[in-house]
C-alpha positions in Angstrom: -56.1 -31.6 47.8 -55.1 -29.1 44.5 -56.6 -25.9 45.1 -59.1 -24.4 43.1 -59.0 -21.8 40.0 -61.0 -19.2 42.3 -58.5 -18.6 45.0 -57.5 -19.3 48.3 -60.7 -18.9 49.4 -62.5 -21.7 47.8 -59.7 -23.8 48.9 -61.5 -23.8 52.7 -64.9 -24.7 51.6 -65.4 -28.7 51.9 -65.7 -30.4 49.0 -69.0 -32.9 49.4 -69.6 -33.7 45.9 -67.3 -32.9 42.2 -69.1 -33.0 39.0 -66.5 -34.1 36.2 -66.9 -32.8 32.6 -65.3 -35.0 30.2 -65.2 -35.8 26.3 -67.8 -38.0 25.5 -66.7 -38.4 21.8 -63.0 -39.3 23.3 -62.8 -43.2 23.4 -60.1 -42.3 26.2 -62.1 -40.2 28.3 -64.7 -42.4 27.9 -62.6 -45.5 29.0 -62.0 -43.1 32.0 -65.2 -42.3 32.8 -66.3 -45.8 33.0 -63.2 -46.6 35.3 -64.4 -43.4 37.9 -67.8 -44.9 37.9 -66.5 -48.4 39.0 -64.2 -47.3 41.9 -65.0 -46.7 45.5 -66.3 -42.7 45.7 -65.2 -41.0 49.5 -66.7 -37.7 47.6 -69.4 -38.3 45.2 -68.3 -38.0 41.4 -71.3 -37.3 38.9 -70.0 -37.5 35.4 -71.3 -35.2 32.7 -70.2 -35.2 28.9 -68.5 -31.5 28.3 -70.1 -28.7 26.5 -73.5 -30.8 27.0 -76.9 -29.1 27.4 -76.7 -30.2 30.9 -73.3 -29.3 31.6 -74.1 -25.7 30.0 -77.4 -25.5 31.9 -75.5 -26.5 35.1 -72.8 -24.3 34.7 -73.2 -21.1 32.6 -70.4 -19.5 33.8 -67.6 -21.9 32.5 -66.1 -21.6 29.3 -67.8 -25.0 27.5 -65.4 -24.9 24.3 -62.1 -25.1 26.8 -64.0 -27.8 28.8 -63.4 -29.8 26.0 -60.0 -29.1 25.7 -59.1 -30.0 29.4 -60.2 -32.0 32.2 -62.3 -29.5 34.0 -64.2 -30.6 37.7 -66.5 -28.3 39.3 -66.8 -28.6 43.2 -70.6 -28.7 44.7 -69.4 -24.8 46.4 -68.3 -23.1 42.7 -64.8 -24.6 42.9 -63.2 -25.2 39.3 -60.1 -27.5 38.5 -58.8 -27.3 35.3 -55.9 -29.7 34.0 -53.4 -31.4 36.4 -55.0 -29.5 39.3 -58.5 -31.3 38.0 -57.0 -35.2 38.1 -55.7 -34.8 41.4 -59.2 -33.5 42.5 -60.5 -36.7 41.2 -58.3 -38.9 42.3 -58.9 -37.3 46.1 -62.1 -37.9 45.5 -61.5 -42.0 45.2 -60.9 -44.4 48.5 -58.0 -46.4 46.3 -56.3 -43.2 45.1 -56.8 -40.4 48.0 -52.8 -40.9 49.1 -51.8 -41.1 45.3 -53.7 -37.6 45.4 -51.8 -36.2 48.3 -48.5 -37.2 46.7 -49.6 -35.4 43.3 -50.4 -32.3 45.0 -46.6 -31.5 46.2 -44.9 -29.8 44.1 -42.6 -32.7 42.6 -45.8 -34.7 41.8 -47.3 -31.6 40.5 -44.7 -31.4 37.6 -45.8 -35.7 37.4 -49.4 -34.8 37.0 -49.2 -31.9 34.4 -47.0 -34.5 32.4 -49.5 -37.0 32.1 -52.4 -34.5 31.5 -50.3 -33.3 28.9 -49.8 -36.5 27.4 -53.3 -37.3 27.5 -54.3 -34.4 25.6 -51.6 -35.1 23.1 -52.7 -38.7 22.7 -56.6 -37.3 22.0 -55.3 -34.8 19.8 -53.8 -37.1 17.3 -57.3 -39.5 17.8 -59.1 -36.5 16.8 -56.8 -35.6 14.1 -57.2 -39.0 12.7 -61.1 -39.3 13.2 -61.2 -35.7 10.5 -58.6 -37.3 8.2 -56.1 -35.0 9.2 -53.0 -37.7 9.7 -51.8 -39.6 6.6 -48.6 -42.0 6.1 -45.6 -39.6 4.9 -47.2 -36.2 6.4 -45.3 -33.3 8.0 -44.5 -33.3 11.1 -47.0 -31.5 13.4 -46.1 -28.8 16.2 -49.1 -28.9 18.7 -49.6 -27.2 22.2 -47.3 -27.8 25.6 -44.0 -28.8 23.5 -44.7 -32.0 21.7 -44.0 -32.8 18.5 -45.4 -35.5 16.0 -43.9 -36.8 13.4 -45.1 -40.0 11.2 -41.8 -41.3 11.2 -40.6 -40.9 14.7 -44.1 -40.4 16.8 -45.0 -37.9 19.5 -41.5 -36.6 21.3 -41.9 -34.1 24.0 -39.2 -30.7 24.3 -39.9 -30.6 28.4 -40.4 -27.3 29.8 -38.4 -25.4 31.5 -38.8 -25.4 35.0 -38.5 -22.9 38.1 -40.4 -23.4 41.0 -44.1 -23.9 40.5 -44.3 -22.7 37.3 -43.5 -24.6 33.8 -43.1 -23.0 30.6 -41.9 -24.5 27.2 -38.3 -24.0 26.0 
């Protein structure tokens, strides 16, 4: 299982229930959320739209505006996932997926994970950007977050990080 934001610490406490925060305005997440709720649960999964009233009542200490921005799970003890660390907590959490999950968690599926969180977030970016208006035919390109790059012409391309160990940080 990914450990937790809070330390080793939290890492010991058993997990008996996760609470996942997702975009509810995010036909992806959505999709997602619908595809949780329909698979066999080894560790209870209650699904609660980010940056909510009850996800802000529930958890005042998070930062609600960055829920949005990334996958964020909270463990029934405190613990908080964020990102890759967050899908692979989920996916542990799921009878079909729990050795997917141990696989993710090395370091080599680690680097897997993080890419496809990343390209998640890139794809619901661009949704976003085209739900305000913000993409037209014959635009700029765009520079966003994590290294990829959109262009109208060519489409998303990704500069991979540079990586050294455990750690991962754009070129």
């Amino acid at each position: 299982m990914a450990t937790a934001t809070q330390g080793r610490d939290a890492a010991r406490v058993p997990v008996r229930g996760l609470t996942v925060l997702y975009d509810a305005e995010c036909s992806l997440c959505a999709f997602l959320r619908d595809w949780l709720v329909r698979q066999r649960q080894l560790v209870p999964l209650e699904l609660v739209p980010a940056d909510s009233e009850a996800a802000r009542h529930r958890f005042p200490g998070l930062d609600h505006a960055a829920t949005l921005d990334e996958i964020t799970v909270v463990g029934d003890s405190g613990q908080v996932y964020r990102g890759a660390a967050a899908w692979i907590v989920t996916l542990w959490a799921l009878a079909e997926h729990r050795p997917m999950a141990h696989r993710l968690s090395t370091p080599a599926g680690a680097r897997l994970a993080r890419g496809a969180v990343l390209a998640a977030a890139k794809w619901r970016e661009g949704q976003a950007a085209r739900r305000q208006g913000r993409w037209r035919e014959g635009a700029n390109a765009h520079y966003g977050a994590h290294g990829w790059v959109y262009n109208p012409a060519a489409g998303w391309t990704y500069n991979a990080p540079a990586c050294d160990g455990d750690t991962c940080a754009p070129r």
